[in-house]
N, CA, C and O of each residue as an XYZ file, in Angstrom:
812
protein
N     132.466    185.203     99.019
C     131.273    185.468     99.830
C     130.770    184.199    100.488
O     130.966    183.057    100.074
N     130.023    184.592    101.683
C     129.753    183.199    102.358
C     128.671    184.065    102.982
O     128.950    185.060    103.652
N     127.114    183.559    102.686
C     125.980    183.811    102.799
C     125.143    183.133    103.918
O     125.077    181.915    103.748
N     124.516    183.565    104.965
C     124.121    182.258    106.038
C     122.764    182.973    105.940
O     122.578    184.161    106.206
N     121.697    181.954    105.459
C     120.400    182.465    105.154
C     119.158    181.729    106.468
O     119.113    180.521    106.699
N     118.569    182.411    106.932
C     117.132    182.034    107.366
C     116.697    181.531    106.530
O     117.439    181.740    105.569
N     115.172    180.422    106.006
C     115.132    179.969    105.370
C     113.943    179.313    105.384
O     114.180    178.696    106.422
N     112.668    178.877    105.025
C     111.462    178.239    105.049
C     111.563    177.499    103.703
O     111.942    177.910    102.606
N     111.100    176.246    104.112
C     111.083    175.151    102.714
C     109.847    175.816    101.780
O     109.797    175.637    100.564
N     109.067    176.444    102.371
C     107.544    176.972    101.591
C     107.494    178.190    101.144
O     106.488    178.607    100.572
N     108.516    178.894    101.331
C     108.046    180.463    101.773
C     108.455    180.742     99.889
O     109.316    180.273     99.145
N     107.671    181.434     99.760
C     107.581    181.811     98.115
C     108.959    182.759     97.874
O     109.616    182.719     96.834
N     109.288    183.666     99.093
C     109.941    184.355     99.346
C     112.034    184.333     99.513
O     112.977    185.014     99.112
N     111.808    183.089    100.351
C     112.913    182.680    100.523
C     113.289    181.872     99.001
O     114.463    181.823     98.632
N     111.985    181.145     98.029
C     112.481    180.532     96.851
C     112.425    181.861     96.338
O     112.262    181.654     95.135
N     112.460    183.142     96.505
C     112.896    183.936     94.843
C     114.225    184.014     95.155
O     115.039    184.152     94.242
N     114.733    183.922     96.794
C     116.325    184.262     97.116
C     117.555    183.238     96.242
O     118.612    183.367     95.625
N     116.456    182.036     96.740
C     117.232    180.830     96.189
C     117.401    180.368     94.494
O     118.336    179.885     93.856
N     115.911    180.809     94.116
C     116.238    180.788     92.200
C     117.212    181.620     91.662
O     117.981    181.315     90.751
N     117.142    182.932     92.394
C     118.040    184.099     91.542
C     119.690    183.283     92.040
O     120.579    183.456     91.206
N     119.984    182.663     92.978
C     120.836    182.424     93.235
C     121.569    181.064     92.605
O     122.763    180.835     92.796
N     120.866    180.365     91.979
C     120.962    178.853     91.535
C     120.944    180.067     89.776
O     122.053    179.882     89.275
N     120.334    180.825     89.093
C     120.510    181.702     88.280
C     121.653    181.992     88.267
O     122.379    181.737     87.306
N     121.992    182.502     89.183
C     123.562    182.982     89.281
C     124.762    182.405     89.749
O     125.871    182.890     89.974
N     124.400    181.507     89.825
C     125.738    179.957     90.013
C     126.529    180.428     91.222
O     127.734    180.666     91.151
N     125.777    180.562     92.392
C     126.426    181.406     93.492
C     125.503    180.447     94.515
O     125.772    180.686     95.693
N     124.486    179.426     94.333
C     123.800    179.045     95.547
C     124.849    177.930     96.566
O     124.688    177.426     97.678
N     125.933    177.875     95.563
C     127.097    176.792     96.969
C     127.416    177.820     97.658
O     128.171    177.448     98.556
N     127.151    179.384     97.722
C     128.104    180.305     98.595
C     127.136    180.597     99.852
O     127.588    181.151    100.853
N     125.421    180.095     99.735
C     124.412    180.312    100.904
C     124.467    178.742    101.837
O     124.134    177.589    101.562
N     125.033    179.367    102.978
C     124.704    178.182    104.098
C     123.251    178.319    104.490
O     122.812    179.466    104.581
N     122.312    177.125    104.775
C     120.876    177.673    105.018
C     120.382    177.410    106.477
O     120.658    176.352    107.042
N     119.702    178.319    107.033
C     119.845    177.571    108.303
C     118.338    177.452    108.527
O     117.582    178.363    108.187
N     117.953    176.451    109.037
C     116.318    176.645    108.970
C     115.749    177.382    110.064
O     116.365    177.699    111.082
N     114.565    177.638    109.816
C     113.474    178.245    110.696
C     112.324    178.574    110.928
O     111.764    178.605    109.833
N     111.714    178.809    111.610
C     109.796    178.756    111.829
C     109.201    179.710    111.850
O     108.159    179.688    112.505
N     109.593    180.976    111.143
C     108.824    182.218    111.254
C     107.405    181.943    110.913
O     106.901    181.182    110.087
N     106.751    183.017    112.031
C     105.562    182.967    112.375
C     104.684    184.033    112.565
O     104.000    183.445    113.402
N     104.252    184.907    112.488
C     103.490    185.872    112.558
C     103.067    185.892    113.801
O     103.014    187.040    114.242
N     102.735    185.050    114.561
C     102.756    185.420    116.147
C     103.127    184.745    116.708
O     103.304    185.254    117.815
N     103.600    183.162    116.695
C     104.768    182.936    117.077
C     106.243    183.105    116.666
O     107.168    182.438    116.202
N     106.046    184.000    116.966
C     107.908    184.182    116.422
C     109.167    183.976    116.766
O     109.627    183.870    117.903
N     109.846    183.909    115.494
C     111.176    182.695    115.241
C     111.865    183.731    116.010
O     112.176    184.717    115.342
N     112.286    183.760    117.660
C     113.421    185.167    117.666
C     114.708    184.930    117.491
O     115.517    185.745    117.934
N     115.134    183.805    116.833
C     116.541    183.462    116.470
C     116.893    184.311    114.831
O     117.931    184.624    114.247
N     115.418    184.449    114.529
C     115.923    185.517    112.866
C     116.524    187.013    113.346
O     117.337    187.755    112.795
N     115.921    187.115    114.361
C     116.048    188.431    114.841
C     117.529    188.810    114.795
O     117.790    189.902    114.291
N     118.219    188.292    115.109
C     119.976    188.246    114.774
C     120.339    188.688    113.774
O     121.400    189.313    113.773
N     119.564    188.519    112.516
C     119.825    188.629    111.163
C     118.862    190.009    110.563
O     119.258    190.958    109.886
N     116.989    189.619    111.265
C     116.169    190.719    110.709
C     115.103    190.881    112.244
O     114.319    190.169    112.871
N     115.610    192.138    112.319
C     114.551    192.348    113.818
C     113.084    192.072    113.606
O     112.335    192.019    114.581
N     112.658    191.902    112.433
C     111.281    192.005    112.031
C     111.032    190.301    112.417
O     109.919    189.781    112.505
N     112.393    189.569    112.625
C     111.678    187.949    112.496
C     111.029    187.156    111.574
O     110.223    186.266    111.849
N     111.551    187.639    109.995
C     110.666    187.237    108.775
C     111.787    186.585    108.453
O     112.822    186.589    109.119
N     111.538    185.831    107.093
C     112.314    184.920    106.249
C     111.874    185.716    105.023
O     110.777    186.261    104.897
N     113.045    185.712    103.978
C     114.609    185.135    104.324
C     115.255    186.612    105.007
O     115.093    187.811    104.779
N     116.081    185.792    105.975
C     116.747    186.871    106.189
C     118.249    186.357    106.500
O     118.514    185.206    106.846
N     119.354    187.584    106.290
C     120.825    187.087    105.469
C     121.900    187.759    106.447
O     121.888    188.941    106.788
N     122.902    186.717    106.867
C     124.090    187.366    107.456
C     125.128    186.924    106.444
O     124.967    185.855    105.855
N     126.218    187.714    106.203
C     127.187    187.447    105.542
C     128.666    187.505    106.149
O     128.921    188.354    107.002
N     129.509    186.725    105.770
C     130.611    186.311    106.621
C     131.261    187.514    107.167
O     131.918    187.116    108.128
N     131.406    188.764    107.040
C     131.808    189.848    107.537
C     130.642    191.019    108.219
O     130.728    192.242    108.326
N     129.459    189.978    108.642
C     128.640    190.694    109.696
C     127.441    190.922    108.907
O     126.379    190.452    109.315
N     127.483    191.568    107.854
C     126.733    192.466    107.281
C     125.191    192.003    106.891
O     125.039    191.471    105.791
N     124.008    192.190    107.778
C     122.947    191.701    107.723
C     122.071    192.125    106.552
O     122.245    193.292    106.201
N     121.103    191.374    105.829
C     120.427    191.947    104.645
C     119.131    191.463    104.659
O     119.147    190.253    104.884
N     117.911    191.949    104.498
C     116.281    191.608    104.690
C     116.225    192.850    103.764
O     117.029    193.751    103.529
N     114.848    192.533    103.280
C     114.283    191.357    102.648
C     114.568    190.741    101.369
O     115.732    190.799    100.975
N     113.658    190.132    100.621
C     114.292    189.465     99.706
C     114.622    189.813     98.220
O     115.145    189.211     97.283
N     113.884    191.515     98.495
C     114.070    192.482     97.406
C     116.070    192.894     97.638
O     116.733    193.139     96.630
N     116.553    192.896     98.663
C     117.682    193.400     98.993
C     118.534    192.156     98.632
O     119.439    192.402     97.835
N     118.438    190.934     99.030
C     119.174    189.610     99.200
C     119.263    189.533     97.570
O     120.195    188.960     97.006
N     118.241    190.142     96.907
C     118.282    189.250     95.464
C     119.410    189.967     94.540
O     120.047    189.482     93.606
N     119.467    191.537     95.204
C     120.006    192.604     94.287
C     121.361    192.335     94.753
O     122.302    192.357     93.961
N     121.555    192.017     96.317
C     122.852    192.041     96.732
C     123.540    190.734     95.645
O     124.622    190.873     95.075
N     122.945    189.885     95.557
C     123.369    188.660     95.018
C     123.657    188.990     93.514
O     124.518    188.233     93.066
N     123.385    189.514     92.989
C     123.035    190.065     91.516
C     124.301    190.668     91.627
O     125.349    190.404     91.038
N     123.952    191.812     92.766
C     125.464    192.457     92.353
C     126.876    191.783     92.491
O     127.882    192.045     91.832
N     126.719    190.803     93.554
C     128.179    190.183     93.718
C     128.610    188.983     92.999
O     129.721    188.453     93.010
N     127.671    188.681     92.446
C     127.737    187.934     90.781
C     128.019    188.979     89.664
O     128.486    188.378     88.696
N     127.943    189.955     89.491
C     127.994    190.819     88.225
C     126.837    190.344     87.298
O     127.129    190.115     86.124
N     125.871    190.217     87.609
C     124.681    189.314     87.134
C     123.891    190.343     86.161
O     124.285    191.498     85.999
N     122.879    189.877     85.605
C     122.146    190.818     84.625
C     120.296    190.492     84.991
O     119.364    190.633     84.199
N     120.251    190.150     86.067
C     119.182    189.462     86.704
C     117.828    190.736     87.103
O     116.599    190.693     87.158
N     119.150    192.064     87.371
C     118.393    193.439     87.834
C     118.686    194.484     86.588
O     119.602    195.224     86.948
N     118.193    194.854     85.100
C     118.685    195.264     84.138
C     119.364    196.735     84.303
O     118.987    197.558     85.137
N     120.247    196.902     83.530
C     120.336    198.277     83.744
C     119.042    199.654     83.381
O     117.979    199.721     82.763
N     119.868    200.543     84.143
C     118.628    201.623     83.669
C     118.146    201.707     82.852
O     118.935    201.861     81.920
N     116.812    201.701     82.452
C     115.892    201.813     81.512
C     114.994    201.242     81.514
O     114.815    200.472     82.457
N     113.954    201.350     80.410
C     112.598    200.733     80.447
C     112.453    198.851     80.560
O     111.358    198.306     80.420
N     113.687    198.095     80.817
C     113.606    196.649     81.028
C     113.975    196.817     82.351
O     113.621    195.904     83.097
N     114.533    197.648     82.802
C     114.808    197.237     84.228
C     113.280    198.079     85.298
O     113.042    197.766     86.465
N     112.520    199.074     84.529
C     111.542    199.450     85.376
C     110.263    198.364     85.008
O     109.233    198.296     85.679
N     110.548    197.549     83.820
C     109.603    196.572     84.064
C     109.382    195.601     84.793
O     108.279    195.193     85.154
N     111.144    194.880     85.230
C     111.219    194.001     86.261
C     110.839    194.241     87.305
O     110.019    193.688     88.038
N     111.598    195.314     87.425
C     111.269    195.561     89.518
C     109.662    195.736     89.511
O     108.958    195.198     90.366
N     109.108    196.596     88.394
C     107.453    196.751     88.305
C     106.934    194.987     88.461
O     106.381    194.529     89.461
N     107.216    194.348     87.441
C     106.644    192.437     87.897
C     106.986    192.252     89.111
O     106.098    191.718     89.775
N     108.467    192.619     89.975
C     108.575    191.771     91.459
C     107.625    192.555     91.926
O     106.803    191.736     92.339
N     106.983    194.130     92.235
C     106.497    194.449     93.103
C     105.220    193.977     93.265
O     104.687    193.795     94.360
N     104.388    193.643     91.482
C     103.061    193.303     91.466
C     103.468    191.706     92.188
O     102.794    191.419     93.178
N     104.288    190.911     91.839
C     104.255    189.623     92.481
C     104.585    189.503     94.093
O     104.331    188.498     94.757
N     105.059    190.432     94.489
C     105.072    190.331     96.193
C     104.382    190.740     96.631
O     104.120    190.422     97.791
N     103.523    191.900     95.817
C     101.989    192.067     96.491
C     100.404    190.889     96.279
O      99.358    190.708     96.903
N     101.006    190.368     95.118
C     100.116    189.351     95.343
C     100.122    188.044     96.288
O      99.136    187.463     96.743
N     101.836    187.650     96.511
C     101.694    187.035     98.001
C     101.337    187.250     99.032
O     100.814    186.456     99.814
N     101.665    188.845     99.255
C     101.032    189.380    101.076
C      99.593    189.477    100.460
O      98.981    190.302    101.138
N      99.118    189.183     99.867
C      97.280    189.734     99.929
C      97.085    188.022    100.271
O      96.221    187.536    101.001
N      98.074    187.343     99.572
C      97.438    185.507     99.429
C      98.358    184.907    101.475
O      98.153    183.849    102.070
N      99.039    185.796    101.816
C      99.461    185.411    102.558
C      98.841    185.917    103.765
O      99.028    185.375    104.854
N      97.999    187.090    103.585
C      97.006    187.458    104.500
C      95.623    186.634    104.878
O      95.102    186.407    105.971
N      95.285    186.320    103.686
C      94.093    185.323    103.359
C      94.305    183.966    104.418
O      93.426    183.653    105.220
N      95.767    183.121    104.277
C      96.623    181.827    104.861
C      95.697    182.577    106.883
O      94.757    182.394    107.657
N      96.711    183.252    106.692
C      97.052    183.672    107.902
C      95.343    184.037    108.781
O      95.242    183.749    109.973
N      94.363    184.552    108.164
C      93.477    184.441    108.519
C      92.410    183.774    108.660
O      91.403    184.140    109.266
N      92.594    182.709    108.073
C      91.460    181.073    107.772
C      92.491    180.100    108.713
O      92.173    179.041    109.254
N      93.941    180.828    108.751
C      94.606    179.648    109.887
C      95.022    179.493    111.271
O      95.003    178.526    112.033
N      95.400    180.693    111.396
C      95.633    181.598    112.492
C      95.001    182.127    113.334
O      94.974    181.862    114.536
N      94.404    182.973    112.721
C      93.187    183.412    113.665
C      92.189    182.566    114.407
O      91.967    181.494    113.844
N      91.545    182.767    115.501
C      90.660    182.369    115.699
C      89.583    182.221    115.081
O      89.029    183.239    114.666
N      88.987    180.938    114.846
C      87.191    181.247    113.787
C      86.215    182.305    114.151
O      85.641    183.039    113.347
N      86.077    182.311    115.492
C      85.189    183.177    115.758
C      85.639    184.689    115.638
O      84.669    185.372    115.966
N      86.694    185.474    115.307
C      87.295    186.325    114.876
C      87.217    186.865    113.468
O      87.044    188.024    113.092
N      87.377    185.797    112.809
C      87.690    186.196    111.313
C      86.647    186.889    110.899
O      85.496    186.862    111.334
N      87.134    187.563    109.967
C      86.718    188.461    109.539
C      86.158    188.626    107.790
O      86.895    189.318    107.088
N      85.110    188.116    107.225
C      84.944    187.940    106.066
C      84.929    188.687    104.755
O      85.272    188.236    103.662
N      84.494    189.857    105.018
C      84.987    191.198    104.455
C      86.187    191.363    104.403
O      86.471    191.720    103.260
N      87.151    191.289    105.099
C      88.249    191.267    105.116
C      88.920    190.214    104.029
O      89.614    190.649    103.110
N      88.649    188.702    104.206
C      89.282    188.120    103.260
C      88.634    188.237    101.506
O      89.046    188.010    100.368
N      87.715    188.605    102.002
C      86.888    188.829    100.630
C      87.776    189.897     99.659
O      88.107    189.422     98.572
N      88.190    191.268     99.932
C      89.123    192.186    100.028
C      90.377    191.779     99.309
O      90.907    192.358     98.361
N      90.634    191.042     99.720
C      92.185    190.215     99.789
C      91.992    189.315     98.711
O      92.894    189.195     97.881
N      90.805    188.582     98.594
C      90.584    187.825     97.428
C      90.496    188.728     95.980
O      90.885    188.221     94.927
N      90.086    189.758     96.016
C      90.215    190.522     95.259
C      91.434    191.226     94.522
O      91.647    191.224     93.310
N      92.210    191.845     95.551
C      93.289    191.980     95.188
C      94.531    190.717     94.459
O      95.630    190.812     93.914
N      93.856    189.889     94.730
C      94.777    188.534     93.784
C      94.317    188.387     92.797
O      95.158    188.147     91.930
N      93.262    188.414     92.440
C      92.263    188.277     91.139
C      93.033    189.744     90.288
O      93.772    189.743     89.304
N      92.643    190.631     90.914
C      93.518    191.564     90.207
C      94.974    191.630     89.783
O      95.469    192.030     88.729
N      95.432    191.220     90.689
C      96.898    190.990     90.338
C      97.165    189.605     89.222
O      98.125    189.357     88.492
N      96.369    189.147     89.366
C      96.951    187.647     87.976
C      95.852    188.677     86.973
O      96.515    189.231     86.096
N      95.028    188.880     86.938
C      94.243    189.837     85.835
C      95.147    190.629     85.033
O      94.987    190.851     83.833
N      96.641    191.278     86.142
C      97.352    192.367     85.708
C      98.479    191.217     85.237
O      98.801    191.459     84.074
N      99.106    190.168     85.708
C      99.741    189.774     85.043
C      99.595    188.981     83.478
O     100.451    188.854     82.603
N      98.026    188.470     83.517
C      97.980    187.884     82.036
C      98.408    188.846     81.053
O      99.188    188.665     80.117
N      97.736    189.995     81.423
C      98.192    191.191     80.595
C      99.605    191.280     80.188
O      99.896    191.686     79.063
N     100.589    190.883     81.132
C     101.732    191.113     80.776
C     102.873    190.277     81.226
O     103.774    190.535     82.025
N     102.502    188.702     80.188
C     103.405    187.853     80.721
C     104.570    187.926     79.653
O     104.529    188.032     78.427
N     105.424    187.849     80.375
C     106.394    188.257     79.661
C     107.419    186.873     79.047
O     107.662    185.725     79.420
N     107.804    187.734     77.945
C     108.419    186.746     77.031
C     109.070    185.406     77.206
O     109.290    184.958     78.331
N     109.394    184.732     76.056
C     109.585    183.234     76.978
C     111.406    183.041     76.867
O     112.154    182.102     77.141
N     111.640    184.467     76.313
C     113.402    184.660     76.593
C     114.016    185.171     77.502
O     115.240    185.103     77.621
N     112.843    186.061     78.678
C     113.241    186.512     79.736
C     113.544    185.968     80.343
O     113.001    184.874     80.502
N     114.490    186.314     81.007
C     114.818    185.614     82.526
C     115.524    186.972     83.631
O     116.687    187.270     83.361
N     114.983    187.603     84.586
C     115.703    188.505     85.287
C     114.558    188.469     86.547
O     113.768    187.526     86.592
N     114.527    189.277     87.309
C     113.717    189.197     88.964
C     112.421    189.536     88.469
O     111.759    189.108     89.414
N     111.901    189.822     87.971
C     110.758    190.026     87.432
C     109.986    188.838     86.981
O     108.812    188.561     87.230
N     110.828    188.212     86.297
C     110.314    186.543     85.875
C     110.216    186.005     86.910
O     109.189    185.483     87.344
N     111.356    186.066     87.487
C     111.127    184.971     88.532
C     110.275    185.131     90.007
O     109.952    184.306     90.862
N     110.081    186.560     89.878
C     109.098    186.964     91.017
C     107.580    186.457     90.597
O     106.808    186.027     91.454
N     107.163    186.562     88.955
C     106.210    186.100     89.044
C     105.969    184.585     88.955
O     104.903    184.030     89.221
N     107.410    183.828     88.434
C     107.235    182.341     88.396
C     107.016    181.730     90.199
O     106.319    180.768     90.520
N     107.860    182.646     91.188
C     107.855    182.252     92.585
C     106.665    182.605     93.099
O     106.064    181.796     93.807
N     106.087    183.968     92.806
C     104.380    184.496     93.429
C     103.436    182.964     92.524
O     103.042    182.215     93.417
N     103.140    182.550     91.470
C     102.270    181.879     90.907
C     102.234    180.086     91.376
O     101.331    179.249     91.378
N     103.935    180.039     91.805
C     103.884    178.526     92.221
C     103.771    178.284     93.515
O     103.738    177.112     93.890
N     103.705    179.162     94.283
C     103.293    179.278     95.502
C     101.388    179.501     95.957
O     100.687    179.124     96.896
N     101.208    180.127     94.982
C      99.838    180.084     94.363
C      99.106    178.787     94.510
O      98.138    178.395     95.161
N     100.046    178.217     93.550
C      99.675    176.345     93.423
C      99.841    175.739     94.370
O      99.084    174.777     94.501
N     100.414    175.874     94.981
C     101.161    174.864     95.888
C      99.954    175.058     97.381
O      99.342    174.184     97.996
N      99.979    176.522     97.566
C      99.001    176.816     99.039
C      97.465    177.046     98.471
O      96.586    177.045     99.333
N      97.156    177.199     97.405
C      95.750    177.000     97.355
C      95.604    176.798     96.035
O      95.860    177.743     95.289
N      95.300    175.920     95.646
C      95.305    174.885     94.377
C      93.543    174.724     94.604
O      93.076    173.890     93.827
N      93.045    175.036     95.047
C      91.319    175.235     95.065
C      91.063    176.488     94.039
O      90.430    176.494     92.983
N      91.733    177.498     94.669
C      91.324    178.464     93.712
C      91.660    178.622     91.924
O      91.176    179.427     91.128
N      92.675    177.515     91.693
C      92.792    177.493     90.120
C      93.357    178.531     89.347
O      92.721    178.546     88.294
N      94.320    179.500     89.328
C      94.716    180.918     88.849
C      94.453    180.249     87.418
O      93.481    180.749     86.852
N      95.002    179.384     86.811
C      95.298    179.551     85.614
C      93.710    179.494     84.715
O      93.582    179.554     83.492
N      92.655    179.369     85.706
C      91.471    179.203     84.461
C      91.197    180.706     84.005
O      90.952    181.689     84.704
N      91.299    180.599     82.765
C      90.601    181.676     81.890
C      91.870    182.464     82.018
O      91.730    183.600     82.473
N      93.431    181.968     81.613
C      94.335    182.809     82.105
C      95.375    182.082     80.932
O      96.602    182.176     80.954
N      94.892    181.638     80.319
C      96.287    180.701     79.397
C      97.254    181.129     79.082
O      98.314    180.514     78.969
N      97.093    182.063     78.918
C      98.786    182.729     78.345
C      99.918    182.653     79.616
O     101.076    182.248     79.712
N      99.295    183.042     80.194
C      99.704    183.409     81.851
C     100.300    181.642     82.444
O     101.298    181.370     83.111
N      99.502    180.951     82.022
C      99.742    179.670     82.796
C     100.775    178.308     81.686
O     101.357    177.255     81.947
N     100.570    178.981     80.654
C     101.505    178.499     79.826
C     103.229    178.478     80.185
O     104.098    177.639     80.419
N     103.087    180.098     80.051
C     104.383    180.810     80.324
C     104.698    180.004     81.836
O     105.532    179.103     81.750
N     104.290    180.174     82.774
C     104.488    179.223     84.137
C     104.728    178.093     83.917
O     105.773    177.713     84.444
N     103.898    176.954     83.027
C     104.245    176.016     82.889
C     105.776    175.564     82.589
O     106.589    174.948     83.277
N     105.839    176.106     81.312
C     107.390    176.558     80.389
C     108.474    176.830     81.993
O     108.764    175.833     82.655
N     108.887    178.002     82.371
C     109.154    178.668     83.204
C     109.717    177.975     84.278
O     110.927    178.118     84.455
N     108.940    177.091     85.199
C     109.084    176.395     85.776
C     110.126    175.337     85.613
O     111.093    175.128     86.345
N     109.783    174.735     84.579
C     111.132    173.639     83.626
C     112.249    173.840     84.107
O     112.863    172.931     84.666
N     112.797    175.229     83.971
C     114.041    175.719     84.319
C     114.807    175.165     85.388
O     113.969    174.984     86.271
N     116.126    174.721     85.897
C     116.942    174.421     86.688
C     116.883    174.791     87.881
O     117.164    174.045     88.819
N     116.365    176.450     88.050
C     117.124    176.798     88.879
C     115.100    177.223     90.017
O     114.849    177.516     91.186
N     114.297    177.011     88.843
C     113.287    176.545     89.428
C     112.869    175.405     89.848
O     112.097    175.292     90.800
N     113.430    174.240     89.044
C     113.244    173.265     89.536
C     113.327    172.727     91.316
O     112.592    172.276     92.194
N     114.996    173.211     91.050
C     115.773    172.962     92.505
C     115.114    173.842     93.834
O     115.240    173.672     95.047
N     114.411    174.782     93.094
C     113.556    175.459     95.077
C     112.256    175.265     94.626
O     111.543    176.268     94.603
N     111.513    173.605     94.056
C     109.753    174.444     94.428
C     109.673    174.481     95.930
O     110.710    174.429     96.591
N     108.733    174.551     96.384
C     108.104    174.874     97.535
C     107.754    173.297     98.247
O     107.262    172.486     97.462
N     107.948    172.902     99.462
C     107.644    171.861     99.836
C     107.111    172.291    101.556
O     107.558    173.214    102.238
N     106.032    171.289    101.938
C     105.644    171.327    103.203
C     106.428    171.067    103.870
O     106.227    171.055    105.085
């Protein structure tokens, strides 16, 4: 396999492509190509790969295009023979259940970005981010509840180790881990890992 990825040094998104893949001893098989996706300026060179113009998005040496990073991670899983996506049953509806709560807590934190940066000031809309602030509070509320063990390792972990350090990294004002220890422990720990190490997030 020979993987040619879209790619943002920051994007929380493109690092869950790249951990599961450094996980699966398969990241020499992704060529990366960079790019500037933008929400209204947009990258139209992704478009080749994902008409939507988002990151990550994946061509593979025999054409075959793949978005988003729920698809890139499973495809990768599968062509590793990996154990990253569990089989049927109650460990594998818990994972995909952690990636979904952790990619919804980026688009609520990535809505928030996008509207204190993007937008015009005189536009924004405060109710709106207020909203959005909420829904993140809820979502780390839902994850203290259920951080999961410190033997896991499959997309679920790492969706919430990639949603939480991205957390840190773009708004380190707001503090997730106070009044959250269990939660920020496990991250701490988590992080350590190799294959986290090699994609944090950089400007």
């Amino acid at each position: 396999m020979k993987m040619f990825l879209y790619w943002g040094s920051a994007s929380a998104f493109v690092r869950k492509v790249m951990a599961t893949a450094h996980e699966l001893e398969v990241a020499d098989q992704i060529e990366i190509i960079d790019s500037a996706a933008n929400p209204v300026l947009r990258d139209y060179r992704i478009g080749d790969s994902n008409p939507l113009c988002k990151v990550p998005a994946a061509k593979l040496d025999d054409g075959l295009c793949l978005y988003d990073s729920r698809v890139i991670c499973e495809y990768l899983n599968d062509h590793a023979a990996g154990s990253l996506f569990p089989a049927p049953g109650p460990y594998r509806w818990q994972a995909l259940r952690r990636q979904a709560l952790a990619d919804g807590l980026l688009d609520a934190l990535l809505l928030i970005r996008y509207e204190n940066l993007i937008r015009p000031a005189e536009l924004r809309w405060e109710a709106w981010t207020d909203k959005q602030g909420e829904k993140v509070n809820d979502a780390l509320n839902a994850m203290q509840q259920d951080v999961p063990a410190d033997t896991q390792v499959d997309i679920g972990t790492i969706s919430f180790a990639c949603a939480l350090g991205w957390m840190s990294f773009r708004f380190p004002e707001l503090d997730w881990t106070k009044g959250r220890t269990a939660l920020a422990n496990w991250h701490a720990a988590y992080e350590t890992r190799p294959a986290m190490v090699a994609t944090r997030p950089r400007a």
